[in-house]
N, C-alpha and C positions, 0 to 999 in steps of 0.2 A: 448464571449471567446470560442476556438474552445478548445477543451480535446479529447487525443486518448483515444481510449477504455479502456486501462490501467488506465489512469490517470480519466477517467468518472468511471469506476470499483472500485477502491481503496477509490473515495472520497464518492462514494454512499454506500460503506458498513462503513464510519466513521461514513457518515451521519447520517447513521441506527441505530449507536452502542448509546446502553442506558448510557453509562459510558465513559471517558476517554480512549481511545486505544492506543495499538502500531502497529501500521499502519503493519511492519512486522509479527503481526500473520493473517494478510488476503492474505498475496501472497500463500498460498498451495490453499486457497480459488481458489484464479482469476488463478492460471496453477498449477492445483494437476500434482503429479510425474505423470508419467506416463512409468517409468520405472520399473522391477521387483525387488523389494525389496531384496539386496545384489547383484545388477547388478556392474561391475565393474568400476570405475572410468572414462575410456574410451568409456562406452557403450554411442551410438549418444544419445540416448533420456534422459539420464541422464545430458551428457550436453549441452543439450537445455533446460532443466529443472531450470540446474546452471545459463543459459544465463538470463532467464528469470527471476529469483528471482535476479541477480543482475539489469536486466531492471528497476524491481518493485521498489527496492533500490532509483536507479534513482528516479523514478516517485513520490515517497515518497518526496524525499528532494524535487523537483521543485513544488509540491502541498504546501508544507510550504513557499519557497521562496517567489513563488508568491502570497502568504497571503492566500492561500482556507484554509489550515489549521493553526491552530495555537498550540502549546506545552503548554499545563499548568502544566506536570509535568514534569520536565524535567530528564534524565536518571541519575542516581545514582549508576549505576556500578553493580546492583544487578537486573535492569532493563531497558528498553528502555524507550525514549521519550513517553510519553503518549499523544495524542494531541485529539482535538475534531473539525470540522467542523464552519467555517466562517461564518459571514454574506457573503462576497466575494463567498466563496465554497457554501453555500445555491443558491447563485443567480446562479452563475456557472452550478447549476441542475440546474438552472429554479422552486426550491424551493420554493424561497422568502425569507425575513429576517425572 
């Protein structure tokens, strides 16, 4: 199975995580701002910042769809889906099960 850098990114820091995750606390990971902290709305690198946490969004849901990960908590309103990495998503690194 081919994974863009994004979607190879995201599963190998689940992969990593000792616990349950929400996949959205690693996207400042994979593209930290890189705009000036109070930069205004319109500034370009804030939103290419925007583009990209919604990419990651993306890349999130199609990593569950296609079974790499799977939700075992699911969100409660007070939190997000919490998921953890596949047998599918192992192999997908080249892990193993």
């Amino acid at each position: 199975m081919t994974l863009t850098a994004n979607e190879r990114r995201l599963l190998e820091l689940v992969a990593t995580a000792a616990k349950p995750v929400a996949m959205p606390a690693f996207f400042n990971t994979i593209h930290p701002p890189t705009f000036k902290k109070g930069a205004p709305q319109d500034d370009p690198a804030r939103r290419a910042w925007v583009r990209h946490q919604l990419d990651l969004f993306d890349v999130s849901l199609r990593l569950w769809y296609i079974g790499l990960v799977e939700i075992v908590h699911p969100a409660n309103g007070e939190r997000p889906d919490l998921v953890v990495i596949t047998d599918a998503g192992r192999a997908a690194l080249g892990l193993g099960a």
